[in-house]
C-alpha positions as CSV (number, residue, x, y, z in Angstrom):
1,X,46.5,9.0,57.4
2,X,42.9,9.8,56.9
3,X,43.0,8.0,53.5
4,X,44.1,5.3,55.6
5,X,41.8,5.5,57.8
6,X,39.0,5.3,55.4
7,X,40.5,2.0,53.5
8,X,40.4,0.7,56.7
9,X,36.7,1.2,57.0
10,X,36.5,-0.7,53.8
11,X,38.3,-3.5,54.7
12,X,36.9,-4.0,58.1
13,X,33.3,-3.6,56.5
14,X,34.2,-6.6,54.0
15,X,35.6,-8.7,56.6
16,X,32.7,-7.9,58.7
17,X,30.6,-9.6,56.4
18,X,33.2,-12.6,55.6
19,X,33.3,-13.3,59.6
20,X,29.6,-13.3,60.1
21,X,29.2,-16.0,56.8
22,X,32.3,-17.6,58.6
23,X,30.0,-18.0,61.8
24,X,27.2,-18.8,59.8
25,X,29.4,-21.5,58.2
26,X,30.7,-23.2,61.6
27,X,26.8,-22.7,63.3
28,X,26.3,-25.2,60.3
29,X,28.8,-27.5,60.8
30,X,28.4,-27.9,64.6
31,X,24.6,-28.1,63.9
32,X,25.3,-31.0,61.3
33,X,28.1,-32.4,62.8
34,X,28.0,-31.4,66.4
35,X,31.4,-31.8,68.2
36,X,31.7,-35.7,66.9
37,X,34.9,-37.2,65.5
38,X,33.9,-36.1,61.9
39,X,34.2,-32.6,62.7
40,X,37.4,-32.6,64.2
41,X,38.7,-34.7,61.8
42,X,37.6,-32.3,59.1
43,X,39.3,-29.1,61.1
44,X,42.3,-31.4,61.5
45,X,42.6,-31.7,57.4
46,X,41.7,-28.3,56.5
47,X,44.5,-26.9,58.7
48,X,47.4,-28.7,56.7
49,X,46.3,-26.6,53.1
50,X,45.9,-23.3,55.4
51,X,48.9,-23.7,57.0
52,X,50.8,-23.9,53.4
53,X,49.0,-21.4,52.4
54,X,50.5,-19.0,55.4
55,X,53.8,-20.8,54.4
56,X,53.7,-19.7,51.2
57,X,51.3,-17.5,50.5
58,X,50.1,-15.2,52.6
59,X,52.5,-14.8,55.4
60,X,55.8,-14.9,54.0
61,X,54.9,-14.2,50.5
62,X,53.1,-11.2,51.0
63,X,55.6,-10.0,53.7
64,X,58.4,-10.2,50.9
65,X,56.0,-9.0,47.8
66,X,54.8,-6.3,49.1
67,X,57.5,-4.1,49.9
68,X,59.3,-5.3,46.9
69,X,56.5,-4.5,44.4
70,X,56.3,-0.8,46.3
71,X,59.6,-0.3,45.3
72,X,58.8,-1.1,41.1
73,X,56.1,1.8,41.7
74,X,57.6,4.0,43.4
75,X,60.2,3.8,40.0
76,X,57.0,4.5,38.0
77,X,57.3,0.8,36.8
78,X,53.6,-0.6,36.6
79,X,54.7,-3.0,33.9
80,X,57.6,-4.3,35.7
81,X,56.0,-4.5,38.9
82,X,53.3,-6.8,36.9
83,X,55.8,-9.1,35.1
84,X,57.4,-9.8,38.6
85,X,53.6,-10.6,40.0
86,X,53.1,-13.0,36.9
87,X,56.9,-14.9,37.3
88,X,55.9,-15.1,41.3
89,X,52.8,-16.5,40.5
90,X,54.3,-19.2,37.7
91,X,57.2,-20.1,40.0
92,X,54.6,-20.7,43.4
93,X,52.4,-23.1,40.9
94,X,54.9,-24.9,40.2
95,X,56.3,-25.1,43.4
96,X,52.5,-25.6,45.2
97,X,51.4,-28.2,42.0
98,X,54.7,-30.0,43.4
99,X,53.8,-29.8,47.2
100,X,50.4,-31.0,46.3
101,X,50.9,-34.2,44.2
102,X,53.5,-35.2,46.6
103,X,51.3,-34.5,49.9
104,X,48.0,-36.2,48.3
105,X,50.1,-39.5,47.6
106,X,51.7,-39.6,51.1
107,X,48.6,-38.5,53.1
108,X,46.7,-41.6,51.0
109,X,49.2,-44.4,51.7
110,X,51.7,-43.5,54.6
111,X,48.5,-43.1,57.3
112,X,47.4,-46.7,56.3
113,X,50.6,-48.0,56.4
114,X,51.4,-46.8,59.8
115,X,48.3,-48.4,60.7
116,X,49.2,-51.9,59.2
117,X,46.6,-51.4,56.5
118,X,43.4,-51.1,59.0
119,X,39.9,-50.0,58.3
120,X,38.6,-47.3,59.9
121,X,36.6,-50.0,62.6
122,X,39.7,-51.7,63.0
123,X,42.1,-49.2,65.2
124,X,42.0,-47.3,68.3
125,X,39.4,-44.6,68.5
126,X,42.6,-41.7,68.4
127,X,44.2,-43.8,65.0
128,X,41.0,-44.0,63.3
129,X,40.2,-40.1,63.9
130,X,43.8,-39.3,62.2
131,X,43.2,-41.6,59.4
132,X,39.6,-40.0,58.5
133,X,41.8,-36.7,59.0
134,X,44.3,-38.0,56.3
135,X,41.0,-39.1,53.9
136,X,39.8,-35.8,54.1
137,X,43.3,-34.1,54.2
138,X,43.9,-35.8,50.6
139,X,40.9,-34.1,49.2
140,X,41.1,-31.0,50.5
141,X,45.1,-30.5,49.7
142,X,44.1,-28.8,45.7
143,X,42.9,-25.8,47.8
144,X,46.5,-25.1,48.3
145,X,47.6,-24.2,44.8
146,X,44.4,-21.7,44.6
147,X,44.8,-19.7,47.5
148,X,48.3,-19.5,47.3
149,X,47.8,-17.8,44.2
150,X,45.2,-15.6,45.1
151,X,47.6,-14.3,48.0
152,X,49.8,-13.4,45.3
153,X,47.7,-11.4,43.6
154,X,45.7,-9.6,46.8
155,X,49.2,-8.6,47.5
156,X,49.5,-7.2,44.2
157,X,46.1,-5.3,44.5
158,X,46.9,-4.3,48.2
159,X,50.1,-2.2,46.8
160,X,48.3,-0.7,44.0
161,X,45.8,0.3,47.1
162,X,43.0,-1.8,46.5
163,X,41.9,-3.3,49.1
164,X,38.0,-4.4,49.1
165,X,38.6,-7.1,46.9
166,X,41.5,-9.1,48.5
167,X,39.4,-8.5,52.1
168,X,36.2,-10.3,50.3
169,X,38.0,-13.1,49.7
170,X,36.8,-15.0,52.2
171,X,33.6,-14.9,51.7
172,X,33.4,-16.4,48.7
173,X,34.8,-19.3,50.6
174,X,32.4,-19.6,53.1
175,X,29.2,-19.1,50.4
176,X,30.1,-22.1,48.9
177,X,30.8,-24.0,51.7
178,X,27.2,-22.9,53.4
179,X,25.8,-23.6,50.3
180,X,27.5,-27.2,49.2
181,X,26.8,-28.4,53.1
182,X,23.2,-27.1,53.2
183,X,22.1,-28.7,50.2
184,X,23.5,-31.8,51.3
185,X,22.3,-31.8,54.6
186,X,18.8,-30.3,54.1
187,X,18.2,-30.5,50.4
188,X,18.9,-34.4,50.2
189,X,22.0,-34.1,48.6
190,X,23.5,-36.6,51.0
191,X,21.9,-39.0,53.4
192,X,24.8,-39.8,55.5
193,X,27.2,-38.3,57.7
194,X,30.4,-39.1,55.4
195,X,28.0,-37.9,52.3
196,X,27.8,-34.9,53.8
197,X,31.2,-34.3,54.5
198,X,32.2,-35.0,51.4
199,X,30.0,-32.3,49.9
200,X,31.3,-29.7,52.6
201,X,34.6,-30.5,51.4
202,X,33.4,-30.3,47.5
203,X,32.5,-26.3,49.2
204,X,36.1,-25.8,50.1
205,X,37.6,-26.4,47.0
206,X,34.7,-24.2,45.0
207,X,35.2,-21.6,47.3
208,X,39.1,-21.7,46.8
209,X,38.4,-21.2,43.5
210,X,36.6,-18.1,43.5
211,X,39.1,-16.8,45.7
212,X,41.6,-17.3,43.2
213,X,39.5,-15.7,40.1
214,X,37.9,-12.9,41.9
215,X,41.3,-10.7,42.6
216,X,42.8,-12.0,39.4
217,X,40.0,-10.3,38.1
218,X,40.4,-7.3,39.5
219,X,44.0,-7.3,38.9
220,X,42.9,-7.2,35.2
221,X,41.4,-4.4,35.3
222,X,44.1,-2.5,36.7
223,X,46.2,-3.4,33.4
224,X,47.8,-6.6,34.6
225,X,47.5,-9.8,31.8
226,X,48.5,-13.2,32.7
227,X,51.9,-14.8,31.6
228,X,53.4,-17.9,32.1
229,X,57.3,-17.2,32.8
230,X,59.8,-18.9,35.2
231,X,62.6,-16.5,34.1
232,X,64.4,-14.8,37.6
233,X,65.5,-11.4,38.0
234,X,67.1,-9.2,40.7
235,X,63.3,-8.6,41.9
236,X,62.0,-12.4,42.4
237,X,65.8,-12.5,44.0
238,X,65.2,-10.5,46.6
239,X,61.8,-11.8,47.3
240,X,63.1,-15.1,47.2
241,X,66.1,-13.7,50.1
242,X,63.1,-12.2,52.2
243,X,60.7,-15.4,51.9
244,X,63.9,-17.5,53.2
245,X,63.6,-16.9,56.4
246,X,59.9,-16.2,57.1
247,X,59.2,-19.1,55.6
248,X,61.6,-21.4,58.6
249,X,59.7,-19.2,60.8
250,X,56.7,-20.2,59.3
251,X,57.4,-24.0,59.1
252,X,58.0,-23.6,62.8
253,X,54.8,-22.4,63.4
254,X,53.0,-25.2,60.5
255,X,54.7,-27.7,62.8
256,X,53.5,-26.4,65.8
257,X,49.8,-25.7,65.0
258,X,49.9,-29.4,63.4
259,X,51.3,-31.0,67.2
260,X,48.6,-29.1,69.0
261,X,45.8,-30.3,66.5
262,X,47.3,-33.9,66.8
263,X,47.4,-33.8,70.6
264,X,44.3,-32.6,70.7
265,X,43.1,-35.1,67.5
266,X,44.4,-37.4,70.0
267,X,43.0,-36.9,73.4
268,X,39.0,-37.0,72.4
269,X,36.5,-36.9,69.7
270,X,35.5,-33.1,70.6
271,X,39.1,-31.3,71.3
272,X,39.9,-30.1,68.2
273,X,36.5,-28.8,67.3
274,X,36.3,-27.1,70.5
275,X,39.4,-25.3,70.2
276,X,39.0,-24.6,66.2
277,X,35.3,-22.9,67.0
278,X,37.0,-21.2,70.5
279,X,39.7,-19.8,67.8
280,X,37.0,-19.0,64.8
281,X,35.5,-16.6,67.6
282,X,38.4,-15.1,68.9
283,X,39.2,-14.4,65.8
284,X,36.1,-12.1,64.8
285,X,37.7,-8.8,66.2
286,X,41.2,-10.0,64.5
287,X,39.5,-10.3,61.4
288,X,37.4,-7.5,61.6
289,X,39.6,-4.9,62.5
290,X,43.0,-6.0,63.3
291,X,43.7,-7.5,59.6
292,X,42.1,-4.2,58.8
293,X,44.3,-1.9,59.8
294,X,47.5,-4.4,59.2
295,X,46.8,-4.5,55.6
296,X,46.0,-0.8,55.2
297,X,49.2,0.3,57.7
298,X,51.6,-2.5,56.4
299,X,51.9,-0.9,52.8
300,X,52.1,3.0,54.3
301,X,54.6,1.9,56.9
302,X,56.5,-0.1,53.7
303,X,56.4,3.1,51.8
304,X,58.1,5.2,54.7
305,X,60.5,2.4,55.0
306,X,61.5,2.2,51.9
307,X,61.7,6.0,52.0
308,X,63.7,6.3,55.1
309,X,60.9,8.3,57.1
310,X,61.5,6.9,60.2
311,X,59.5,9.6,61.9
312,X,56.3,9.0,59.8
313,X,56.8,5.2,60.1
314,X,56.9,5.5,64.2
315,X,53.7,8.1,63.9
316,X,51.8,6.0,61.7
317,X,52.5,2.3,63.2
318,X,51.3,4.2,66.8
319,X,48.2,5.1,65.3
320,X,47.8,1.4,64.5
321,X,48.4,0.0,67.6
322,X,46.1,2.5,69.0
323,X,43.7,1.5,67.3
324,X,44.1,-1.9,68.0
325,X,44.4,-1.6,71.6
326,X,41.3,0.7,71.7
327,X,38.9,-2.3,69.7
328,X,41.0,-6.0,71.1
329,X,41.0,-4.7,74.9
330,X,37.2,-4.6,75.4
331,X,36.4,-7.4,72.6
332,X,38.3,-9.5,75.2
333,X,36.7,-8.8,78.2
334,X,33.3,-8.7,76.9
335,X,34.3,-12.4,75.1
336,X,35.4,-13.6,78.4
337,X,32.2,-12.3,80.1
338,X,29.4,-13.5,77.6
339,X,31.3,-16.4,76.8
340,X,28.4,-18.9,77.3
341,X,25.6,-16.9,75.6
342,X,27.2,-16.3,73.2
343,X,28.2,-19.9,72.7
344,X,24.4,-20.5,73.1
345,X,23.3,-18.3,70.9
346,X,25.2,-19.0,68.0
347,X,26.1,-23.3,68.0
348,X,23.6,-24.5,70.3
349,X,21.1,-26.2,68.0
350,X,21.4,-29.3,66.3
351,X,24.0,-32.4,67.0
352,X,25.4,-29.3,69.0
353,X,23.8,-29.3,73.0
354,X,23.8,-27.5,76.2
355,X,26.6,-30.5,77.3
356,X,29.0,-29.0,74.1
357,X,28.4,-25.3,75.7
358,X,29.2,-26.0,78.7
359,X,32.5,-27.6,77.6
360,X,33.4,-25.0,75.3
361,X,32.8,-21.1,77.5
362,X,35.9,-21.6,79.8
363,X,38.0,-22.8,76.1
364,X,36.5,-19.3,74.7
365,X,37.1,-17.6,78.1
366,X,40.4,-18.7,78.2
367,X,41.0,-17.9,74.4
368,X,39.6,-14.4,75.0
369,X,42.8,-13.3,77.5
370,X,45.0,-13.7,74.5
371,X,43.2,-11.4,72.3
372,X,45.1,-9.0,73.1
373,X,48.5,-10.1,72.4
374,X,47.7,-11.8,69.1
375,X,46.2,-8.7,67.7
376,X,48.7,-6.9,68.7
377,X,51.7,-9.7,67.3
378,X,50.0,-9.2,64.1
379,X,50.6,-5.2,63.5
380,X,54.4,-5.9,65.0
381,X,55.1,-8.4,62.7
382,X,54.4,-5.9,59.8
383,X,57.0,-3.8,61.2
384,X,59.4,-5.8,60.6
385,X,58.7,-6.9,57.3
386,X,58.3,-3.2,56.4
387,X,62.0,-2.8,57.1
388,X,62.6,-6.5,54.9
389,X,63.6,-7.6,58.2
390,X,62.1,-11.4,58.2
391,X,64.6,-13.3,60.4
392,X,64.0,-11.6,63.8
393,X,60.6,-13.0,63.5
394,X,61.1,-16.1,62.6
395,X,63.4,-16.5,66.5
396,X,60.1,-15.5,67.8
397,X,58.3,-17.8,66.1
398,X,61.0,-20.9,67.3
399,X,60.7,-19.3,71.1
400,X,56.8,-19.4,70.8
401,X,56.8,-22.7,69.3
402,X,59.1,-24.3,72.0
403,X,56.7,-22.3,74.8
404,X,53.6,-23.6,72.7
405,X,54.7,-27.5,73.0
406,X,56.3,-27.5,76.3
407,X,53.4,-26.6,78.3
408,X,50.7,-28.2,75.9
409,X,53.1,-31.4,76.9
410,X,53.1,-30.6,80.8
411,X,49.0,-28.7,81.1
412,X,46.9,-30.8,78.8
413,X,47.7,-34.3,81.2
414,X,46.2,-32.5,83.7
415,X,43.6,-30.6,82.4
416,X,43.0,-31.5,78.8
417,X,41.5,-29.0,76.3
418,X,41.7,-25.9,78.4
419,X,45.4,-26.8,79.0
420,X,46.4,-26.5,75.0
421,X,44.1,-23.5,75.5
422,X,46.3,-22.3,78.2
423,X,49.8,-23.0,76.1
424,X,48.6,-21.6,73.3
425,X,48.0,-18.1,75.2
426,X,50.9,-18.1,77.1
427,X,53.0,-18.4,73.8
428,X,51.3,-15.5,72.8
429,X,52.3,-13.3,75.4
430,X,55.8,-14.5,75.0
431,X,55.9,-13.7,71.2
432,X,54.8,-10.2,71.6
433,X,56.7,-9.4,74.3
434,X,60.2,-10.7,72.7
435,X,59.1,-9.1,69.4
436,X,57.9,-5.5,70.5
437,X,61.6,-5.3,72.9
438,X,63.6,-6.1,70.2
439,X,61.8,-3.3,68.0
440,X,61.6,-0.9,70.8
441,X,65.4,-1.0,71.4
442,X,65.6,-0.5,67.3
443,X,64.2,2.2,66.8
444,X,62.9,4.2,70.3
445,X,60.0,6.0,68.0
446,X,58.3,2.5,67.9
447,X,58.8,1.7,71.7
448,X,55.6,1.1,73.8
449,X,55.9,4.0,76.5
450,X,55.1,6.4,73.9
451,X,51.7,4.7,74.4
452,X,51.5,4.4,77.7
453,X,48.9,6.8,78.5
454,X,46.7,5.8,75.8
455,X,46.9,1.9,77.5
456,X,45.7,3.6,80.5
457,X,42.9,5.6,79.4
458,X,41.8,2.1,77.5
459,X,42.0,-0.2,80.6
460,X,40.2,2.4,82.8
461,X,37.3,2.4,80.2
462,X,37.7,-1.3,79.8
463,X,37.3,-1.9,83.2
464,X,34.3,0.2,83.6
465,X,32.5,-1.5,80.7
466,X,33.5,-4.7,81.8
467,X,31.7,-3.8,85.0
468,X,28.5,-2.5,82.8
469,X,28.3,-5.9,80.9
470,X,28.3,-8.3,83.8
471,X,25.3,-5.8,85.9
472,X,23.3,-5.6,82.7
473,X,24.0,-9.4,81.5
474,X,23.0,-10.6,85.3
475,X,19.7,-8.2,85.3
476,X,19.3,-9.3,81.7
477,X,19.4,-13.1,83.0
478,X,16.4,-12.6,86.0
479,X,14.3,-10.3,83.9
480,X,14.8,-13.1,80.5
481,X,14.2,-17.1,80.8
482,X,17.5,-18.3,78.6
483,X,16.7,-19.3,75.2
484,X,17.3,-18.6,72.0
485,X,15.5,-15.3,70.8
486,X,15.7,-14.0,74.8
487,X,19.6,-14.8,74.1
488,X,20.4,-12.9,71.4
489,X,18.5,-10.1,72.3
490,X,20.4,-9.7,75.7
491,X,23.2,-9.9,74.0
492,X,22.6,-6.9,71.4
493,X,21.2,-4.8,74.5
494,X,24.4,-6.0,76.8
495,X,27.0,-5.3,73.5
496,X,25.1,-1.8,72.7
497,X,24.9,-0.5,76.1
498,X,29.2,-1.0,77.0
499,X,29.8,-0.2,73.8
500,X,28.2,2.9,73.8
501,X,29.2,3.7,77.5
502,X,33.3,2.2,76.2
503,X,33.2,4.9,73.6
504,X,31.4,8.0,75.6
505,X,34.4,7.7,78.4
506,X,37.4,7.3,75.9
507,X,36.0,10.5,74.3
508,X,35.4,11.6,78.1
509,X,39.2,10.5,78.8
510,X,40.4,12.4,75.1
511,X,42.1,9.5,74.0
512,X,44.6,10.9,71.3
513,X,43.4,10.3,67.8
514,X,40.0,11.5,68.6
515,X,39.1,14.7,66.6
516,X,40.9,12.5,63.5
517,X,38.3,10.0,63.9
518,X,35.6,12.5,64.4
519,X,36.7,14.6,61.0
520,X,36.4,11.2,58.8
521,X,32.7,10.2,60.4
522,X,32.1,14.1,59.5
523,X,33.1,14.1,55.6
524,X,31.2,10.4,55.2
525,X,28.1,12.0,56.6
526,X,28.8,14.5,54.2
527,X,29.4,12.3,51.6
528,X,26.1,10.4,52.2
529,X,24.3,13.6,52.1
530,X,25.8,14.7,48.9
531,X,24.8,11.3,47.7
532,X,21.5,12.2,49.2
């Protein structure tokens, strides 16, 4: 598990820097684009290829390739386990090549149709943002067939435990999108709004590129060569048997992420923007060490699966959630807390104004209570697909879906965006919940009491700190006149002091795991003074 631990450094280092360029990348947007039609538009379209992509690449995809592809190495079969990476791959271009041409020509012509062949000046305000969504949508579907296929082969570098390159991904992404919409919108590439946004989307489809070449790369080196092959064998078989399910499960949750973006494409020109940059930083401890330990755990906890040591899988997927608990519990409360600041600090300049804060903290507060229980969906979910077992979450994802859309239905009449904010959390809860019941009652190693005293050491010091952000924020705020530079500077005192004081009580408290964590900082420092 130390090994593990230390991979996990790795990957949540290179995600670290993939979700600061991915702030850097919406501070841009929002400062070009502000919270107009345009930019919701463009959120709208890029969620259709990223929702295919979790479709088919990296959700159910991975979920089945990995555990098959541990099973080919664990036979001491490298080139087997590489000839079933290369007939995955040719079968998902096909199949993606397909989905694309197909999507392009019915996002081009259906849209217009519906709208009796209008301009863009010629509809209702909520008909012309979805057509500029469908515009955009058509350019941006080729993204698809890339990062599909770099899915496939980060899966293939996770298993062969290789894990900084398939983590970098995205930030190849976002340094071409930075870079395409910063030369258009400050080195005169484009003079015009819809110039500019065509150049941002020119970014996305760069940037999927690299994505792609970058772990095939690296794949390369570890003796892999590219073929072409649509032959089928027992392996692709039983990928193919795994993907089945996961991917219904997944289509329901395409179907329901594309409602809530319509409904909220639909109620103003600012809601889906709002909720896309509310979800963006939610995401940041996700990303940063959530994924991390999900992507290091999920092929350990496949291994002892496929193994049949149940004992090590329960010990190892607790020291996962632990982990998780110990980072996603005080990232939401100090979101919550700082929610304006922070929304100050990093999107208020530009088309972006103090009126588009204000309207976006209680979205982000609101966002911030389900921190928890996505961050802690995403480490069950590998669980299950550890043990090949794909259909159990795919009912979870039908019973989130129907909680999703019921109450974005009944809360968003009354109060708008924070109502599909509202939904969307309480969804969460009920996902996590169903999922980590039926896994308890599977196998009693994995059930939640076992961490029941951990959770309580972790909300007494997350209470605490909460209480040490909100007094230093509010003396921060009558020592400091609010602006930018006084901003950010609270915030890195605020952030430093709980964090500090968060991780001097959980040692206080000896939260298990401790002295592991405490032997790994010991041999890096070691390491760096060897280096030295």
């Amino acid at each position: 598990m130390s090994k593990s631990f230390l991979n996990i450094g790795v990957v949540a280092g290179a995600t670290l820097a993939s979700r600061c360029l991915g702030l850097v990348r919406d501070a841009l947007v929002t400062a070009v684009f502000g919270l107009e039609a345009l930019a919701s538009a463009f959120y709208t379209a890029f969620t259709l290829p990223n929702l295919f992509r979790r479709l088919l690449g990296e959700g159910a995809l991975t979920a089945a390739l990995v555990p098959t592809l541990q099973q080919e190495i664990r036979a001491a079969q490298r080139e087997a386990a590489f000839l079933l990476v290369n007939r995955v791959a040719s079968w998902l271009l096909v199949v993606t090549g397909g989905i694309v041409a197909g999507g392009m020509l019915v996002l081009a012509v259906v849209p217009r149709w519906l709208a009796g062949g209008g301009r863009w000046t010629e509809v209702a305000p909520a008909l012309e943002r979805w057509l500029v969504a469908a515009d955009l949508a058509v350019i941006l579907f080729p993204y698809l067939v890339c990062i599909c296929l770099a899915a496939v082969f980060s899966a293939a570098l996770q298993t062969l435990n290789r894990f900084l390159e398939p983590a970098l991904s995205p930030v190849w992404l976002n340094l071409a999108m930075i870079g395409c919409l910063a030369g258009a919108a400050y080195g005169g590439w484009a003079a015009s709004p819809e110039g500019r946004m065509l150049w941002l989307c020119a970014g996305t489809l760069l940037g999927g590129l690299l994505q792609l070449v970058v772990p095939a790369l690296a794949l390369r080196r570890e003796g892999w060569r590219p073929r072409f092959g649509l032959g089928v064998d027992d392996g692709l078989r039983q990928i193919l048997r795994l993907m089945a399910p996961t991917v219904f499960g997944s289509a329901i949750h395409l179907i329901n992420i594309s409602v809530s973006r319509l409904v909220g494409l639909s109620l103003n020109d600012s809601a889906v923007a709002i909720l896309n940059l509310a979800t963006r930083l939610m995401e940041l401890p996700i990303g940063v060490f959530t994924l991390a330990v999900s992507t290091v755990v999920f092929p350990l906890i496949a291994r002892q699966a496929a193994a049949g040591e149940w004992d090590a899988f329960a010990a190892s997927y607790r020291k996962g959630m632990r982990l998780i608990l110990v980072i996603n519990l005080p990232a939401a409360a100090g979101l919550a807390l700082l929610a304006e600041p922070i929304v100050r600090v990093l999107f208020q300049r530009g088309q972006f104004g103090p009126a588009d804060t204000a309207a976006m903290r209680p979205v982000l507060a609101i966002f911030a209570a389900g921190l928890p229980f996505l961050a802690f969906t995403t480490l069950v979910l590998r669980a299950f697909y550890a043990e090949k077992d794909t259909a159990t979450p795919v009912r979870a994802a039908a019973l989130s879906f129907i909680v999703n859309l019921g109450l974005s239905l009944i809360l968003m009449g009354r109060w708008g965006t924070l109502g599909l904010a509202v939904a969307s959390n309480l969804a969460l809860a009920v996902q996590a919940v169903h999922l980590q019941a039926i896994l308890a009652r599977r196998r009693p190693g994995l059930a939640f009491h076992h961490l029941r005293r951990d959770l309580g050491k972790i909300l007494f010091a997350t209470a605490a700190m909460a209480g040490v952000v909100r007094a230093t924020h509010l003396v921060w705020q009558r020592l400091a006149p609010a602006g930018l530079v006084t901003d950010a500077v609270g915030l890195a005192v605020t952030i430093g002091l709980a964090a500090g004081f968060y991780v001097a009580l959980l040692w206080v408290l000896r939260l298990e795991g401790r002295e592991e964590l405490a032997a790994i900082g010991q041999r890096l420092r070691e390491r760096i003074g060897g280096r030295r």
